[in-house]
KOLROMAR-16510 format. One record per residue: residue in three letters; x, y, z of N, C-alpha, C in turn; chain; residue number from 1. Coordinates in steps of 0.001 Angstrom, whole numbers, padded with zeros to 6 digits. Atoms other than C-alpha are relative to their C-alpha. Example, Ala and Ser with C-alpha at 12.3 -4.5 7.8 and 13.67 -1.06 7.14 Angstrom:
REM KOLROMAR-16510
{'Ala',{000890,-001190,000000},{012300,-004500,007800},{000900,001200,000000},'A',1}
{'Ser',{-000820,-001190,-000060},{013670,-001060,007140},{-000770,001090,000730},'A',2}
This chain:
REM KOLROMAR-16510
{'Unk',{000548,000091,-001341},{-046176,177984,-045057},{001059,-000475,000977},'A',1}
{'Unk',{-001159,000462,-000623},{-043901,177888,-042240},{-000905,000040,001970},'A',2}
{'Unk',{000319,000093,-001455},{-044633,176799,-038398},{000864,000766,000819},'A',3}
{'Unk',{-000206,-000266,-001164},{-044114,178723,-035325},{000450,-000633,001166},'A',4}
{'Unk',{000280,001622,-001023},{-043054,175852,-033609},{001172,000194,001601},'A',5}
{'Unk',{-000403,-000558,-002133},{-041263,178110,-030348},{-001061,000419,000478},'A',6}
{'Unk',{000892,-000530,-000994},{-044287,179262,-029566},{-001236,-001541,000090},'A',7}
{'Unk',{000698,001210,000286},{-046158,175828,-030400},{-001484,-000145,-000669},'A',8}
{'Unk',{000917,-000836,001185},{-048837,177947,-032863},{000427,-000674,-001483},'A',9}
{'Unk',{000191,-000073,001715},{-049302,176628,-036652},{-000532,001345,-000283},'A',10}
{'Unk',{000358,-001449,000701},{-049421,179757,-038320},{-001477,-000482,-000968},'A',11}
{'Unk',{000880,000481,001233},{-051422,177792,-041323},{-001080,-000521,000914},'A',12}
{'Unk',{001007,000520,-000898},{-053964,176549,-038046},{-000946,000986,000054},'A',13}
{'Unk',{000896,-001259,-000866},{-055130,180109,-037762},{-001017,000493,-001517},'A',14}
{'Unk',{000653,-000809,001207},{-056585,180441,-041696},{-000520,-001431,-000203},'A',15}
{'Unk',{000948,000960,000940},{-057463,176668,-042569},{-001344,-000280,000340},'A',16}
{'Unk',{001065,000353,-000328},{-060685,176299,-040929},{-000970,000858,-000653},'A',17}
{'Unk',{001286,-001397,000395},{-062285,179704,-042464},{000828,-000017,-001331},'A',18}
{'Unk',{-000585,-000613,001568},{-060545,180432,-045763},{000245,-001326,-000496},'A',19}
{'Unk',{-000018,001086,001121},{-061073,177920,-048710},{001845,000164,-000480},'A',20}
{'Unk',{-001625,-000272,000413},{-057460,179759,-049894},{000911,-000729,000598},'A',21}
{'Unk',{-001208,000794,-000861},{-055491,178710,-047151},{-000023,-001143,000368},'A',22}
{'Unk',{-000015,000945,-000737},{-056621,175590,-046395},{000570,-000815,-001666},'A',23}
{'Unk',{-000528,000526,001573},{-055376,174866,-050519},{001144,-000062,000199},'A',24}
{'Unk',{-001460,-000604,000020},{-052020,176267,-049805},{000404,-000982,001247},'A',25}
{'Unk',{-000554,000871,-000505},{-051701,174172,-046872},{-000336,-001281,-000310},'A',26}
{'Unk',{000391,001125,000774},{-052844,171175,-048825},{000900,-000092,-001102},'A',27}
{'Unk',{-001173,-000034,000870},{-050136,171892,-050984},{001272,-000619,000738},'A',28}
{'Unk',{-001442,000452,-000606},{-047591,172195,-048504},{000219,-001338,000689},'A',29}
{'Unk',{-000059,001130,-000266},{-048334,168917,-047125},{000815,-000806,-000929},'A',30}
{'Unk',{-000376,001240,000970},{-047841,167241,-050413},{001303,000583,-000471},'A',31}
{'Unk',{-001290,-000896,-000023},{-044679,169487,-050696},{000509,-000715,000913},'A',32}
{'Unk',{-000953,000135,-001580},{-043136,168354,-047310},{-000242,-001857,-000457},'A',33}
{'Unk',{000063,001301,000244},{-044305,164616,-048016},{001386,-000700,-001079},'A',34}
{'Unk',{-000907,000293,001054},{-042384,164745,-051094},{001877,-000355,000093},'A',35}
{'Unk',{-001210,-000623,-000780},{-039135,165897,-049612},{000450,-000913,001157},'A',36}
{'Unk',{000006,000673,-000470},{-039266,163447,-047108},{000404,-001893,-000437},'A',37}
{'Unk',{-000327,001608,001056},{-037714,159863,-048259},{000215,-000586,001451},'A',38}
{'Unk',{000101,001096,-001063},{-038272,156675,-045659},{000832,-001286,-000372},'A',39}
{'Unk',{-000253,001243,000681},{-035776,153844,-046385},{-001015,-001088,000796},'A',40}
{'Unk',{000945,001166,-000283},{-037737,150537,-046537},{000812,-000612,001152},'A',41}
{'Unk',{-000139,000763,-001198},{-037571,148645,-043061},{-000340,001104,001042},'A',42}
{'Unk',{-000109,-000852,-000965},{-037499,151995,-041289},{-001966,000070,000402},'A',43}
{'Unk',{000843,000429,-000539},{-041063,152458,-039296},{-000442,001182,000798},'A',44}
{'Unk',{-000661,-001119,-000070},{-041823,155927,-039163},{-002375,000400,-000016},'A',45}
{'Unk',{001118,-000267,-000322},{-045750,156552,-037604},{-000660,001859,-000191},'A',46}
{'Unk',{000693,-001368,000514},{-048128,158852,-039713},{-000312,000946,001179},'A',47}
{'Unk',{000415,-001138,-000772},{-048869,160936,-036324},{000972,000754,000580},'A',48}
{'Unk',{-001595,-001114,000199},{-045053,162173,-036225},{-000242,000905,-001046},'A',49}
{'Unk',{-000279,-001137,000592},{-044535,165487,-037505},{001278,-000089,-000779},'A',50}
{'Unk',{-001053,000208,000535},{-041900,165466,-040278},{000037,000751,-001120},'A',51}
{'Unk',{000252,-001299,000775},{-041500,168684,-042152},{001716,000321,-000888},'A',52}
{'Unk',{-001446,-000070,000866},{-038689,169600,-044940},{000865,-000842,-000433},'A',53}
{'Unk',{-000845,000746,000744},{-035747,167934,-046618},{000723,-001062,000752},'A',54}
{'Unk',{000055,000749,-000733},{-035551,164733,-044302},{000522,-001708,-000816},'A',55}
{'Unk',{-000012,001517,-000176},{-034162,161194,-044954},{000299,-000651,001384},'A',56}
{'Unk',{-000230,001205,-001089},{-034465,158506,-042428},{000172,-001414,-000548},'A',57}
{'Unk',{-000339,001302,000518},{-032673,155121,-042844},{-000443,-001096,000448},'A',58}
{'Unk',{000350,001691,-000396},{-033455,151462,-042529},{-000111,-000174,001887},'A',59}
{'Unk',{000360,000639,-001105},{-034825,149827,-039291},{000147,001349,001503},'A',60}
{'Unk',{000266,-001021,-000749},{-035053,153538,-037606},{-001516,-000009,000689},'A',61}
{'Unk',{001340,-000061,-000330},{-038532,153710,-035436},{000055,001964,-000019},'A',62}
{'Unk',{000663,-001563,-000265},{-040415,157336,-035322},{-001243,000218,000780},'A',63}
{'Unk',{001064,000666,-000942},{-042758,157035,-032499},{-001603,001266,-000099},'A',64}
{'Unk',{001037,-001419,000160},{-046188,159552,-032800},{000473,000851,000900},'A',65}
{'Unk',{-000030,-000914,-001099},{-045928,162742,-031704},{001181,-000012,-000212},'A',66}
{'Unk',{-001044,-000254,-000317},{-042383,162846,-032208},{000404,001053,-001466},'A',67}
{'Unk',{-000316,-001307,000974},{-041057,165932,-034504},{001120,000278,-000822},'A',68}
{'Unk',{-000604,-000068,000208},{-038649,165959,-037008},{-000071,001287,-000959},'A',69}
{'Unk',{-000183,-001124,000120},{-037878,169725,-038298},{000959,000453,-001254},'A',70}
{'Unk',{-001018,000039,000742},{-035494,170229,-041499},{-000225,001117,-000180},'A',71}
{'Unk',{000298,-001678,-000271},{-035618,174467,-040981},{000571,000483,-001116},'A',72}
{'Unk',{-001307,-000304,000482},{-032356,175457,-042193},{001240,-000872,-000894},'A',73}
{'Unk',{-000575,001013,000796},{-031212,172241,-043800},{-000061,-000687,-000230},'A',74}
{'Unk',{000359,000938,000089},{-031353,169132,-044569},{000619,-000771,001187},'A',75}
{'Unk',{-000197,000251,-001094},{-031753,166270,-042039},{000069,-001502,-000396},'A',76}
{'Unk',{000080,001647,000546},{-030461,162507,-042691},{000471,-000576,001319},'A',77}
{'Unk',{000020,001277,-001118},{-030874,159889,-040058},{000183,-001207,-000426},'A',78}
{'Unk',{-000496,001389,000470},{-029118,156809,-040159},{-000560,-001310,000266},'A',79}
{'Unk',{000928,001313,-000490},{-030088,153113,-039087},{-000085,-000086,000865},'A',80}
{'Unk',{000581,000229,-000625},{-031589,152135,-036541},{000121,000643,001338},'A',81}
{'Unk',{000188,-000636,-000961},{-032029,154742,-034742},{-001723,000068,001006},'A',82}
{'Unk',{001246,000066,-000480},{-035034,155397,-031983},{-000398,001157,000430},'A',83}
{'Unk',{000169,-001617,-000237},{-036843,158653,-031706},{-001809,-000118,000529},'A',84}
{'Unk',{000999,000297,-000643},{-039536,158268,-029035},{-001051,001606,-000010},'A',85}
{'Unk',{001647,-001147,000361},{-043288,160401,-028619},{000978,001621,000686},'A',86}
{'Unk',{-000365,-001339,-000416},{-042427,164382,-028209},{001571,000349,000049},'A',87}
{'Unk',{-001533,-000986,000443},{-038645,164257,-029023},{000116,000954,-001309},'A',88}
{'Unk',{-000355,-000823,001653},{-037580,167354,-031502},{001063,-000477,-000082},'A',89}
{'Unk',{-000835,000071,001091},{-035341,166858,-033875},{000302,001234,-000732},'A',90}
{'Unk',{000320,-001832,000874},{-034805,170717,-035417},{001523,000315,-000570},'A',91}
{'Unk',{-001321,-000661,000248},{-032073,171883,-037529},{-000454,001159,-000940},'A',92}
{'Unk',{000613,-001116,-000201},{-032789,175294,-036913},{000822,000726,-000544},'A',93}
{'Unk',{-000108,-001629,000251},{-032010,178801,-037660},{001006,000345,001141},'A',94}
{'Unk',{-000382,-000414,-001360},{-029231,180083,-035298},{-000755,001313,000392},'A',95}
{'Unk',{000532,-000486,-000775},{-030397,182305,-032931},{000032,001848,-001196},'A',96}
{'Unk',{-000214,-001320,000737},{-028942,185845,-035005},{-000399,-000477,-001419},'A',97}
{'Unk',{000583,000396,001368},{-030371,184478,-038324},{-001349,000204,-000640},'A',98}
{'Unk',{001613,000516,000128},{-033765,184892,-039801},{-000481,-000737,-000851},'A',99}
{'Unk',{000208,001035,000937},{-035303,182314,-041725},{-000113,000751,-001903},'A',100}
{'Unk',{000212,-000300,001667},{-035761,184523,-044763},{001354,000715,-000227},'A',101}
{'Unk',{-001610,-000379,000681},{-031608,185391,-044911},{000228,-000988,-000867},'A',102}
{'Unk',{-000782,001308,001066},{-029381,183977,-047484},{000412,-000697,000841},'A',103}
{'Unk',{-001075,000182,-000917},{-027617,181791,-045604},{000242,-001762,-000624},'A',104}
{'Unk',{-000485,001509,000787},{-026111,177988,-047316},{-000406,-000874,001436},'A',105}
{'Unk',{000774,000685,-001086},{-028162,175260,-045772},{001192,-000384,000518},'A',106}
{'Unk',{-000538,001159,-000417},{-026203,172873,-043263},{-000715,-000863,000262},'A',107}
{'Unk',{000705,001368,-000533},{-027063,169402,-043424},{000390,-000714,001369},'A',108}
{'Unk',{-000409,001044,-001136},{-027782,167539,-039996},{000243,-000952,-000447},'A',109}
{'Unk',{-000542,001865,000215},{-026120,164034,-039984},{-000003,-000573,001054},'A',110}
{'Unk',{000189,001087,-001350},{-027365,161570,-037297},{000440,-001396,-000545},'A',111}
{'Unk',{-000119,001491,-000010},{-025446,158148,-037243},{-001075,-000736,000581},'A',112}
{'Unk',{000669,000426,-000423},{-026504,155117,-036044},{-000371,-000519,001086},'A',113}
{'Unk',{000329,000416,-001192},{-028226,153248,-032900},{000218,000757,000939},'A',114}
{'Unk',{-000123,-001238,-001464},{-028817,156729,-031027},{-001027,-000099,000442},'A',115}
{'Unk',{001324,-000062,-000795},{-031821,157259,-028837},{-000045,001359,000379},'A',116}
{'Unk',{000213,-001597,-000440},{-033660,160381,-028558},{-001323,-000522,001050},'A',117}
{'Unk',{001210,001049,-000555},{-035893,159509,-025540},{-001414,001504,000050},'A',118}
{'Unk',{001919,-000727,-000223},{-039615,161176,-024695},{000519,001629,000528},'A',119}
{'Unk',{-000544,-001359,-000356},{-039292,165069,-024810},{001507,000738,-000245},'A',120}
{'Unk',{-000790,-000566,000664},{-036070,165489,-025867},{000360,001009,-001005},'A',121}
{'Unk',{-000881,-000915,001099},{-033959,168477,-027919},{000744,-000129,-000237},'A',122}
{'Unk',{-001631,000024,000471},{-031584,168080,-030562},{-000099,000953,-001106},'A',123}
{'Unk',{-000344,-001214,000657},{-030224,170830,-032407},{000986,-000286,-000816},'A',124}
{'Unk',{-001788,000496,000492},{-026753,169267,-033178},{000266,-000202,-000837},'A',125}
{'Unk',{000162,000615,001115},{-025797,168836,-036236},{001081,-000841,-000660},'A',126}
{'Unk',{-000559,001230,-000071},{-023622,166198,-035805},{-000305,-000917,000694},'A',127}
{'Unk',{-000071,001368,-001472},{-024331,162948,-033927},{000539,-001339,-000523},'A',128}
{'Unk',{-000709,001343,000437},{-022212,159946,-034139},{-000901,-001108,000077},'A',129}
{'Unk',{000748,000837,-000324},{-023337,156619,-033200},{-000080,-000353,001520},'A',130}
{'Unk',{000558,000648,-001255},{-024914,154860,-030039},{000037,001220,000793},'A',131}
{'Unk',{000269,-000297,-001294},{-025739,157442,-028053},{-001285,000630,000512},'A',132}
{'Unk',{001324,-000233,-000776},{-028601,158481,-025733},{-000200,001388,000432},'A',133}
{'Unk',{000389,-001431,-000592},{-030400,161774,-025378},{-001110,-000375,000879},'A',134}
{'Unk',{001098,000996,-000873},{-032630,160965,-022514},{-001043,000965,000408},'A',135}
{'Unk',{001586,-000900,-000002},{-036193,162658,-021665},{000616,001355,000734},'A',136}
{'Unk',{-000258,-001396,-000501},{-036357,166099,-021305},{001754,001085,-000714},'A',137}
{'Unk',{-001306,-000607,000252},{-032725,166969,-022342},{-000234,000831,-001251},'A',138}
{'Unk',{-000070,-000951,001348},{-031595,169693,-024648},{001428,000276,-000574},'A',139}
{'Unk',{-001485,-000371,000311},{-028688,169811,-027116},{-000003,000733,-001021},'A',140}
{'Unk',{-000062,-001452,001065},{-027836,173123,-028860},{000893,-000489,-000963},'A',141}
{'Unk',{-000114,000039,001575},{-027021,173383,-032548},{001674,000124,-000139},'A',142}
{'Unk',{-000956,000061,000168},{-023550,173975,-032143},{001151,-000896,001005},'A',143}
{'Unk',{-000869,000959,000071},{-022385,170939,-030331},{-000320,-001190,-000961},'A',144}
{'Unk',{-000642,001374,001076},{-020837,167757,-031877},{000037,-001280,000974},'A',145}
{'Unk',{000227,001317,-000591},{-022206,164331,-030378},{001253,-001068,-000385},'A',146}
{'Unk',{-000901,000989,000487},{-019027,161841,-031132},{-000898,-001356,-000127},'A',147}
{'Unk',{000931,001385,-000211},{-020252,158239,-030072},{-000037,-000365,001435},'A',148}
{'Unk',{-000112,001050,-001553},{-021338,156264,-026849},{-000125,001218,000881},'A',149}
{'Unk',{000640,-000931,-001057},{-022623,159463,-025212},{-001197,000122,000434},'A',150}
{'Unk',{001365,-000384,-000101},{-025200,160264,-022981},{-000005,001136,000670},'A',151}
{'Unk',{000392,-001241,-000180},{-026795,163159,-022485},{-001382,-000129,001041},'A',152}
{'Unk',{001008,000180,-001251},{-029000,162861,-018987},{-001136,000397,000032},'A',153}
{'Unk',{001144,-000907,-000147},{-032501,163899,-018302},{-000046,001220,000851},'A',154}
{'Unk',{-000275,-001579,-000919},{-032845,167393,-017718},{000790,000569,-000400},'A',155}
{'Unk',{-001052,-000872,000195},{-029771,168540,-018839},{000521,000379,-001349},'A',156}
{'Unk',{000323,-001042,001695},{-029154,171264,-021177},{001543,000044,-000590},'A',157}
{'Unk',{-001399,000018,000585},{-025727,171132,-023541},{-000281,001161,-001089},'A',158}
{'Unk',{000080,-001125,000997},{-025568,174809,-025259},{001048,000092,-000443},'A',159}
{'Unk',{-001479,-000284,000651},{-021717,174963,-025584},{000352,-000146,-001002},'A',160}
{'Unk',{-000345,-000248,001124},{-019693,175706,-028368},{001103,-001391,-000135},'A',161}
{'Unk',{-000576,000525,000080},{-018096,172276,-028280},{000452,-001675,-000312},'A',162}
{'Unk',{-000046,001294,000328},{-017009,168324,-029242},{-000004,-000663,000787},'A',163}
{'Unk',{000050,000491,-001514},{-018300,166355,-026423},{001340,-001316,-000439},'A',164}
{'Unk',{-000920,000948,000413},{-015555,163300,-026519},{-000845,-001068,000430},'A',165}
{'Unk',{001135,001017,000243},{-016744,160135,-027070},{-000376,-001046,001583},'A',166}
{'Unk',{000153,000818,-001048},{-018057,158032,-024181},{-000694,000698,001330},'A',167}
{'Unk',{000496,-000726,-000876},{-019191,160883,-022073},{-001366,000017,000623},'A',168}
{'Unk',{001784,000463,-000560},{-021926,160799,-019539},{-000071,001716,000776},'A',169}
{'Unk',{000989,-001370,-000861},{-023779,164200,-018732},{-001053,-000294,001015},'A',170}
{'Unk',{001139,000681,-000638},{-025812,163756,-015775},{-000097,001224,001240},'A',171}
{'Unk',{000870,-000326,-001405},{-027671,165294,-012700},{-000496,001864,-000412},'A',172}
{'Unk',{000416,-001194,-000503},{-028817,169015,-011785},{001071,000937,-000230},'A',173}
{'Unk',{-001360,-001023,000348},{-025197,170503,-012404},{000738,-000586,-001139},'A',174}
{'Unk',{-000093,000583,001579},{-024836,168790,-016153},{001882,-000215,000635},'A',175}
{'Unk',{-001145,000300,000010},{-021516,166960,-014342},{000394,-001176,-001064},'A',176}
{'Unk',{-000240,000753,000905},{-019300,164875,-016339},{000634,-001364,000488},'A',177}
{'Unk',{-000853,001199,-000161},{-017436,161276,-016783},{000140,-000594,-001233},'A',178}
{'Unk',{-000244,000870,001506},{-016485,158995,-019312},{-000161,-001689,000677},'A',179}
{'Unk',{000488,001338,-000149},{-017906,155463,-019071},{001168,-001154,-000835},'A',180}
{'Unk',{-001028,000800,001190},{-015864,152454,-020492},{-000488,-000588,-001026},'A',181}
{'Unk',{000764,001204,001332},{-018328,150868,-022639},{-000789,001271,-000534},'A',182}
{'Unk',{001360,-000385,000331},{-020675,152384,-025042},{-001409,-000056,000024},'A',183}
{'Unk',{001376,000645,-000808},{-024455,151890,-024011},{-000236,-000742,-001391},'A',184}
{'Unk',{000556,001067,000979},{-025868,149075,-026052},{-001239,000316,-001163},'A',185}
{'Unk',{001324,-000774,001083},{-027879,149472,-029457},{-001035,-000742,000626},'A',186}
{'Unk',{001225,000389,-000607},{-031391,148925,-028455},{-000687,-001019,-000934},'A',187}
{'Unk',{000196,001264,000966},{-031645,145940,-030865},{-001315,-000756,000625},'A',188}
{'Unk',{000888,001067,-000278},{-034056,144006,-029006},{-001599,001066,000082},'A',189}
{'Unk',{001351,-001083,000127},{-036676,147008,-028472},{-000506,000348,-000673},'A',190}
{'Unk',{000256,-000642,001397},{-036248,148152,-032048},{-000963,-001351,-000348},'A',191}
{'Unk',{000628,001477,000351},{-037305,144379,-032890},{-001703,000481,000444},'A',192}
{'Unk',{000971,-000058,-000545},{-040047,144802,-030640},{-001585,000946,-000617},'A',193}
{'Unk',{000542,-000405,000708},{-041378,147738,-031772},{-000209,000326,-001389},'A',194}
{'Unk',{-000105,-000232,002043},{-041066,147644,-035641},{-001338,-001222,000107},'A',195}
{'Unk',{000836,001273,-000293},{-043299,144310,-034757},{-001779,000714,000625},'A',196}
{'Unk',{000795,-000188,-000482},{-045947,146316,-032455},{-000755,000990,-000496},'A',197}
{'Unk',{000376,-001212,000342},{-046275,149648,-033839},{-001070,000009,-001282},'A',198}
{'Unk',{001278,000326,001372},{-048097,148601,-036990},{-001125,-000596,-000089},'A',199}
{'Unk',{001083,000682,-000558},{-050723,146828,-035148},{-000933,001124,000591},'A',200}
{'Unk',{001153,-001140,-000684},{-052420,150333,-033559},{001147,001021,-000711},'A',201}
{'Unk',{-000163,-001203,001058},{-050500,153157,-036108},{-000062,-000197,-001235},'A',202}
{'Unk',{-000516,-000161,001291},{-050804,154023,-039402},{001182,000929,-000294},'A',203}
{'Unk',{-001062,-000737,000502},{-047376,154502,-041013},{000174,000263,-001176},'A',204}
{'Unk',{-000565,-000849,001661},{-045593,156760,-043597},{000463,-000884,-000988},'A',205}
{'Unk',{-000184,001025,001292},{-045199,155480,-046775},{001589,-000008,-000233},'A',206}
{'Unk',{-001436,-000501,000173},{-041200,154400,-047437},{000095,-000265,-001099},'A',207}
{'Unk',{-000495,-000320,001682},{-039603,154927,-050719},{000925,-001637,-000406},'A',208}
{'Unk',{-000829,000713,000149},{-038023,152094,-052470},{000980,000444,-001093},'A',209}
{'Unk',{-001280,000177,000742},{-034857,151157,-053918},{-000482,000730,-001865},'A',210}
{'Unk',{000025,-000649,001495},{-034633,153798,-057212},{-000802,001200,-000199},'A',211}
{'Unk',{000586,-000971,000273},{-037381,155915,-056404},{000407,001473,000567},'A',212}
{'Unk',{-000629,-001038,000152},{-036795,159629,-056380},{-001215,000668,001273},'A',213}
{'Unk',{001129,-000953,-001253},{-039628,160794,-054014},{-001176,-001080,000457},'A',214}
């Protein structure tokens, strides 16, 4: 079972309500995709996020509901304490000339740590270093390379074929550039905050401990 998720259609939405069959098969694939999915302990990762395919997320990472993590075309490992707020994707997709049923050798995404994907966000990238900020609304295509201490503005779309350098600030209506001197700060005190709040009104995903295999 595979989602439609450019057009924002579950394929498996359109048979489970009437067919005993399909609603088995997607009762499968749940416990399929669950499996596949590994949570290190501390991380904080809310059952009403979407989190489909070959996925680790590391220690003291939040996953806010509603927020979408996608493992299409490969596998997808997220590091510590990262923050991935309601309605950001996460997709490591299919390029565009590809179809999901070619051969083609997965690539694994690799997200360092203390990045921020904020509300509505796209990331495609399948590199991202550490500390940096994708901020609401933004979109970053599959074939750039996040270094560290970047941000990526609201609104603005990064399709290029290229290695942003580290420190860079994308910003306004004409995706201009600069380089900042500092890196923006890990969100240490927020993460605190919410790892503390979130478990008081969500139920979260179950994380794997130390040894176990699924």
């Amino acid at each position: 079972m595979k989602s439609n998720w450019r057009s924002g259609v579950r394929i498996d939405d359109r048979y489970k309500s009437t067919t005993p069959y399909w609603l088995t098969l997607t009762m499968a694939d749940k416990l399929n995709t669950q499996k596949s999915v590994k949570i290190a302990a501390g991380a904080v990762v809310c059952v009403e996020s979407e989190i489909r395919g070959d996925v680790t997320i590391g220690p003291r990472t939040v996953v806010h509901p509603k927020a979408r993590i996608i493992a299409e075309a490969g596998p997808i490992v997220i590091g510590e304490g990262n923050l991935i707020e309601e309605q950001a994707l996460i997709i490591n997709s299919y390029p565009e000339n590809i179809m999901p049923d070619s051969e083609m050798e997965p690539k694994t995404m690799t997200i360092g740590i203390n990045n921020v994907f904020e509300v509505g966000c796209v990331s495609q990238a399948l590199k991202i270093g550490d500390n940096n900020v994708i901020e609401s609304k933004a979109d970053v295509g599959r074939n750039v390379i996040l270094t560290s201490g970047c941000i990526i503005g609201a609104f603005c779309q990064v399709n290029t074929c290229e290695v942003i350098p580290e420190n860079t600030v994308i910003y306004g209506s004409g995706c201009m550039r600069r380089v900042q001197t500092e890196r923006p700060q890990p969100q240490t005190l927020q993460l605190d905050f919410l790892m503390k709040i979130l478990p008081n009104y969500h139920h979260l995903k179950k994380t794997v401990k130390a040894g176990q295999t699924s």
